[in-house]
C-alpha positions as CSV (number, residue, x, y, z in Angstrom):
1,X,295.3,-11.3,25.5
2,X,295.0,-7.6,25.7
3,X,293.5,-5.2,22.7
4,X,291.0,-6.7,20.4
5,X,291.1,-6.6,16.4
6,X,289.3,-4.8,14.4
7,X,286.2,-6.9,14.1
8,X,286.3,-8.0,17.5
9,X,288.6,-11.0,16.8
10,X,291.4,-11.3,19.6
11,X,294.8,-11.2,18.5
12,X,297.1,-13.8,19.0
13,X,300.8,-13.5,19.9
14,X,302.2,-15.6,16.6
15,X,306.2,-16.5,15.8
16,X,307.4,-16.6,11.8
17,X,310.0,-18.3,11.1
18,X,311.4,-17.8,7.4
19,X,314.3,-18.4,6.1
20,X,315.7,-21.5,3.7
21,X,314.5,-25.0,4.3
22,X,316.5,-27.7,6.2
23,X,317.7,-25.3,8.5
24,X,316.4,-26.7,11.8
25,X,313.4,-25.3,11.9
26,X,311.2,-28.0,12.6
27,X,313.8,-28.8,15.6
28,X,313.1,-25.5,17.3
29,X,309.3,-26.0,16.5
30,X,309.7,-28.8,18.7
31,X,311.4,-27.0,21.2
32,X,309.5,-24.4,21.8
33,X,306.6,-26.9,21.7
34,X,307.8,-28.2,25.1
35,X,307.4,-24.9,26.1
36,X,304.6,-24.0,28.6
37,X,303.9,-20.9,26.8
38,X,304.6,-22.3,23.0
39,X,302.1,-24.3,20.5
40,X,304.2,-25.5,17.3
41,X,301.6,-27.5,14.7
42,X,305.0,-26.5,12.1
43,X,304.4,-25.1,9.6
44,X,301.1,-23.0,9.2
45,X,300.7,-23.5,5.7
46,X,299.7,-27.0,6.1
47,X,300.0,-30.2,3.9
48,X,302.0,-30.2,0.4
49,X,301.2,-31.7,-2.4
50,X,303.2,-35.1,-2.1
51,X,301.3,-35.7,0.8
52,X,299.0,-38.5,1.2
53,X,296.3,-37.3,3.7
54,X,294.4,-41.1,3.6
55,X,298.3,-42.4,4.8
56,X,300.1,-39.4,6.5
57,X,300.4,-39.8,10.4
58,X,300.6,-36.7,13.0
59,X,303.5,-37.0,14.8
60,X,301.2,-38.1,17.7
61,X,301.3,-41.4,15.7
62,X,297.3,-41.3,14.6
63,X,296.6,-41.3,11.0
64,X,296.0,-38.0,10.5
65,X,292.8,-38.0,9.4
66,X,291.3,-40.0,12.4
67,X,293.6,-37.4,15.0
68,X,291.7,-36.4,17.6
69,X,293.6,-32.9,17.7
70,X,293.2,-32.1,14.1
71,X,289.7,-33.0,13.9
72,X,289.3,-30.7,16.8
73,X,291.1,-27.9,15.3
74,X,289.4,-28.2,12.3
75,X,285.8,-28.1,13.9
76,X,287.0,-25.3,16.2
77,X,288.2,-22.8,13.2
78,X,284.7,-23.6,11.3
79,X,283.0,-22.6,14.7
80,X,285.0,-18.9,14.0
81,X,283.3,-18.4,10.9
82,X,286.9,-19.1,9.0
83,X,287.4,-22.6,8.5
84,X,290.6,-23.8,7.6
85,X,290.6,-27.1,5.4
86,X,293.2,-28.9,7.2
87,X,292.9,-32.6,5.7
88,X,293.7,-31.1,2.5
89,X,297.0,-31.2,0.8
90,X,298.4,-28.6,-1.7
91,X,298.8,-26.2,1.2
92,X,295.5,-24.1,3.4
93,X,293.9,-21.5,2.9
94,X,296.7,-20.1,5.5
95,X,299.1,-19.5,2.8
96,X,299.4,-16.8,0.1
97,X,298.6,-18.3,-3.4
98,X,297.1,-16.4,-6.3
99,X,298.2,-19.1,-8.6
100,X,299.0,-22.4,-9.3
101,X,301.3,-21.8,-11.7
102,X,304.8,-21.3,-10.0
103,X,306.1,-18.6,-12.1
104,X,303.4,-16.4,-12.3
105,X,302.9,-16.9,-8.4
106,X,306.4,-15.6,-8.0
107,X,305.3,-12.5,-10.5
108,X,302.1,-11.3,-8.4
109,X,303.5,-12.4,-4.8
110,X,307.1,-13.1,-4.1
111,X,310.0,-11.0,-4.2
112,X,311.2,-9.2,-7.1
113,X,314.6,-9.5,-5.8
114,X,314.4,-5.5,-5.3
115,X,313.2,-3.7,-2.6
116,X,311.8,-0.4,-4.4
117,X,310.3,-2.7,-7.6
118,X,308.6,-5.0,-4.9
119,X,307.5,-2.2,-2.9
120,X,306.0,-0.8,-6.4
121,X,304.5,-4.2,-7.8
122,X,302.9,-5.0,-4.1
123,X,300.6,-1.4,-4.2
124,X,299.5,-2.3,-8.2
125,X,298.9,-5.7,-7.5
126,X,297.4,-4.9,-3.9
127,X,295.0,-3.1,-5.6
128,X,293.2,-5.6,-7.6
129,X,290.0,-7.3,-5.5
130,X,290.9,-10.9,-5.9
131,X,294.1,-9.9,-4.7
132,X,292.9,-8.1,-1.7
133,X,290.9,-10.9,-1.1
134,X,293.3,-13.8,-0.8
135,X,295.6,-12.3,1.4
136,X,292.9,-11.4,3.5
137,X,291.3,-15.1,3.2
138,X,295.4,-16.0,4.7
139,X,295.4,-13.5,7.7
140,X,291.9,-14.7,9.0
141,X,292.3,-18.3,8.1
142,X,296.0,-18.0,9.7
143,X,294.1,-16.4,12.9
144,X,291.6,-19.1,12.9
145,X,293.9,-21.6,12.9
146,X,296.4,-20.0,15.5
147,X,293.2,-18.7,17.6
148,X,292.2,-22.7,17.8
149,X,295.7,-24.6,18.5
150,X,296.3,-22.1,21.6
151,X,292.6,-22.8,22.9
152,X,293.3,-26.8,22.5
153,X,296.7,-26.7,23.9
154,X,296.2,-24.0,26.4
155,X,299.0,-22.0,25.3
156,X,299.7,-18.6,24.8
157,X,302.3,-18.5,21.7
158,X,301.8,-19.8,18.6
159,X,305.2,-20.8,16.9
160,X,304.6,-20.9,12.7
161,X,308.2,-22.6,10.8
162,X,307.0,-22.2,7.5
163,X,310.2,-21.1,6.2
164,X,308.0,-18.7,3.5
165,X,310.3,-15.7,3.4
166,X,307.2,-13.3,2.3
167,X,304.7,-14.4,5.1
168,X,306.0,-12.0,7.9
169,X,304.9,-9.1,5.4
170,X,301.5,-10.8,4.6
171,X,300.8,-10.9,8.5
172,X,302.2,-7.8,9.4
173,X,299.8,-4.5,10.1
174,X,297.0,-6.7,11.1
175,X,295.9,-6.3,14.5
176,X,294.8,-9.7,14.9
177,X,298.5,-10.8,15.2
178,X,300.9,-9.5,18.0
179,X,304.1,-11.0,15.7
180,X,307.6,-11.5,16.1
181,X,309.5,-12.7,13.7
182,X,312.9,-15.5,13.8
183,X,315.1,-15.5,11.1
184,X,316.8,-19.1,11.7
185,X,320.0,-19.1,9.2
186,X,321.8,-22.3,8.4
187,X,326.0,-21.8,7.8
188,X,325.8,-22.0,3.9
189,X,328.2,-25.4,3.5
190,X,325.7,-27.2,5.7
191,X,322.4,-25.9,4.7
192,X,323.6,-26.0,1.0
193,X,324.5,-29.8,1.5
194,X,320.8,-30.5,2.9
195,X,318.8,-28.8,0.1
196,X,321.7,-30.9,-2.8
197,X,320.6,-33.9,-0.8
198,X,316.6,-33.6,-0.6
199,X,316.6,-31.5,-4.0
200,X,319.3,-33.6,-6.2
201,X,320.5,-29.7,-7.3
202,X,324.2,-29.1,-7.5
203,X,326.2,-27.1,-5.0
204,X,325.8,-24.2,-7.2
205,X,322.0,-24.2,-7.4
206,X,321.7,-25.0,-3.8
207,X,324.2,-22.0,-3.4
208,X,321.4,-19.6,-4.8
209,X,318.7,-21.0,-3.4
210,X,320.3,-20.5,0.1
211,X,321.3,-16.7,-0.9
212,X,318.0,-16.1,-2.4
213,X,315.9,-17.2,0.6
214,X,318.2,-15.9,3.4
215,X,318.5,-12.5,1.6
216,X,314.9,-11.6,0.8
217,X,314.1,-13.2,4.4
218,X,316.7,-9.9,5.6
219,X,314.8,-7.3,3.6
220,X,311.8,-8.1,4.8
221,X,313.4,-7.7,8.4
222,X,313.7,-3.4,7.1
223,X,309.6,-3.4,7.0
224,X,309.8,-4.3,10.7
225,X,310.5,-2.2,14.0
226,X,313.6,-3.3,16.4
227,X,312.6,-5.2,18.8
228,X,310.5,-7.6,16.4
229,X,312.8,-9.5,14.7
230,X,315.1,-12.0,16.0
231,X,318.2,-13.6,13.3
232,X,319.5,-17.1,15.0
233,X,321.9,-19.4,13.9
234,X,321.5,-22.9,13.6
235,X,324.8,-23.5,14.8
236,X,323.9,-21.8,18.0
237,X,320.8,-23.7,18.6
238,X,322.8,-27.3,18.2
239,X,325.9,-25.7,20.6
240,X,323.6,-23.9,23.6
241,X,320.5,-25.4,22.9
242,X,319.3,-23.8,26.3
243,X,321.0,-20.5,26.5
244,X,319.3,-20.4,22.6
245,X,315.7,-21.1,24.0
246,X,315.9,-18.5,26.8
247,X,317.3,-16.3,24.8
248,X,314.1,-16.5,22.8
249,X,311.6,-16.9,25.7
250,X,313.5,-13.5,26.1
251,X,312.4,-12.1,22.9
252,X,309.0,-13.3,22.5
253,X,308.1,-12.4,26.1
254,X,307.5,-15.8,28.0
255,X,309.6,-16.9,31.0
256,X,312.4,-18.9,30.4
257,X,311.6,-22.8,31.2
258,X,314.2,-26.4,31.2
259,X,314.4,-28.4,28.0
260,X,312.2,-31.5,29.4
261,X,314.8,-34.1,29.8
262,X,312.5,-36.0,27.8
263,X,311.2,-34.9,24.7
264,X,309.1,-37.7,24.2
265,X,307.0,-36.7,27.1
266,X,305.7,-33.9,25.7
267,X,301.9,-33.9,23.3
268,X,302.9,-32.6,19.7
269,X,301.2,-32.6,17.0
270,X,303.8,-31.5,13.9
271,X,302.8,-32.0,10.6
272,X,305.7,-31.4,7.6
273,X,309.6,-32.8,7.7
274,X,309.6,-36.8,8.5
275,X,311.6,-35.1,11.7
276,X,308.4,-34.8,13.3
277,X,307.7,-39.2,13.4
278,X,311.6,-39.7,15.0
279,X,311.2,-36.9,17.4
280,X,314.2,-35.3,18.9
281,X,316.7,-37.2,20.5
282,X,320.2,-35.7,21.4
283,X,320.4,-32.3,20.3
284,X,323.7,-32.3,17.9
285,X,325.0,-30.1,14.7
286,X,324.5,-31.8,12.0
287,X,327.7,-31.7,10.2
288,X,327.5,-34.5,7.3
289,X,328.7,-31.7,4.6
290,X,332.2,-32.3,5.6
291,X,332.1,-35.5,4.2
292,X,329.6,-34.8,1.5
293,X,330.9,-31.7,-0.1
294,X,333.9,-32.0,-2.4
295,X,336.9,-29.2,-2.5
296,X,335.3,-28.0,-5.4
297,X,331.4,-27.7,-3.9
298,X,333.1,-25.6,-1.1
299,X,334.7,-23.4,-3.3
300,X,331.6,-22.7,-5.3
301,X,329.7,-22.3,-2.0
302,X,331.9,-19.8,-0.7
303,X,331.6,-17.7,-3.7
304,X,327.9,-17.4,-4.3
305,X,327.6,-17.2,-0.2
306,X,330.1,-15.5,0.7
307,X,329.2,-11.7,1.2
308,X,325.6,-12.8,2.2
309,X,326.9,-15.4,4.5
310,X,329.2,-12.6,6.4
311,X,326.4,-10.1,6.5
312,X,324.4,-12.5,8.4
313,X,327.1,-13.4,10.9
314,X,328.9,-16.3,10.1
315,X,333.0,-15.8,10.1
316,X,332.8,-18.7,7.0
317,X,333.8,-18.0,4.4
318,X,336.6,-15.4,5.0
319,X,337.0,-12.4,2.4
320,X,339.9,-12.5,0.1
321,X,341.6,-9.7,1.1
322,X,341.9,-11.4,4.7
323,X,343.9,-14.5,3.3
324,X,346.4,-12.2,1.6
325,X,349.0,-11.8,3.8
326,X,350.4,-8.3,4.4
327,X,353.7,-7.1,2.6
């Protein structure tokens, strides 16, 4: 690592990868985890609430309290002096909470769904102490916790896939973190299908919540130089899996390296989506919301998506004006 931070810490090269849930992030966490270069723990916000830490199991198969790896990562981050709690659920000290009550969360912290009144609310609110001090409580606890999994894995990249659409802006600015960011976007039919599915919400609330997530996700991309930030499909990942990876060895700066033939092969320790207990198998699209999705869900899909979807690449679904045939 070259540079140093400003207290001396060293910085570590760190991946973000926010965006909606159930887009195939944990997938490419465990790609990139076969990586040489890559670490992948998932998501760096740790444990949620619904999980049993007495009964979870690392994807390593140990109960995850008795896991060799996490009870040396734990002990590693306490020896540099910001210990992150990592047997407890309701999310780390690695994630940006000022409280626990959703909505007012959302007030002090996430998006307004403006750029110029978030841009306003983040320098009031970014004044107040307590404020000042839990983000900074995230970045070094984040560091910590990166800093440790590269030392125990002997890596040199540490991959983050919690799909938190704000963290990028949290991280960015400190020198402790050499960041790149990958905004992995789902086609809205199948990532819209996923969330009704694990959510019970209708095609139309899933509808938003994919718009919401993917756009603020692409204006935080504005608060970042080119170069930095890298928008991937899903799609693309399941169709060229390894045209996709060294693509991004590419953009993070490692050397491109072979899928291992077998997965299984390879030491993880991924903690979130059950995905992490199956492994990964054959790589494939997942494609269920053809069979799922009614005539009518598609049609309500396509017109809360639509514009978004377009703007972020996809040719789904087409504007009206282009299935008007000329005179």
């Amino acid at each position: 690592m070259n540079g140093s931070a400003e207290d001396g810490r060293l910085p570590v090269r760190y991946v973000c990868m926010p965006g909606s849930p159930y887009t195939g992030s944990t997938l490419l966490g465990f790609l990139l985890n076969s990586h040489p270069d890559c670490a992948s723990i998932g998501a760096a916000t740790g444990l949620t609430a619904k999980v049993d830490v007495a009964t979870s199991t690392c994807s390593c198969g140990e109960v995850f309290e008795v896991c060799a790896f996490w009870n040396r990562i734990a002990a590693r981050t306490r020896e540099l002096g910001h210990p992150v709690a990592v047997f407890q659920a309701d999310f780390w000290n690695t994630h940006v909470r000022l409280s626990r009550r959703r909505w007012l969360n959302g007030v002090l912290i996430r998006s307004l769904g403006n750029s110029s009144a978030t841009a306003v609310r983040d320098v009031v609110v970014g004044s107040l102490g307590p404020v000042r001090r839990t983000i900074s409580e995230a970045r070094l606890s984040t560091w910590s916790l990166a800093r440790s999994v590269l030392e125990a894995t002997g890596k040199s990249v540490f991959v983050d896939t919690a799909r938190d659409h704000q963290r990028p802006k949290y991280l960015k600015g400190d020198p402790s973190f050499d960041l790149k960011v990958i905004h992995l976007v789902r086609g809205s039919r199948g990532n819209a299908a996923s969330i009704m599915k694990h959510t019970g919400v209708d095609a139309a609330t899933a509808a938003r919540q994919w718009k919401h997530y993917n756009q603020e996700a692409d204006r935080v991309k504005r608060l970042f130089p080119p170069g930095s930030w890298l928008t991937l499909h899903y799609e693309q990942l399941c169709a060229e899996p390894q045209a996709t990876l060294d693509r991004i060895a590419g953009f993070i700066g490692v050397e491109p390296a072979p899928i291992p033939t077998s997965l299984g092969s390879v030491e993880d320790h991924i903690i979130g989506n059950s995905m992490r207990l199956k492994g990964v198998g054959e790589i494939r699209e997942d494609q269920t919301w053809r069979e799922v999705l009614s005539e009518n869900d598609v049609d309500v899909i396509a017109r809360i998506t639509g514009s978004t979807s377009r703007r972020l690449g996809f040719d789904w679904p087409r504007p009206r004006s282009a299935l008007v045939p000329s005179a």
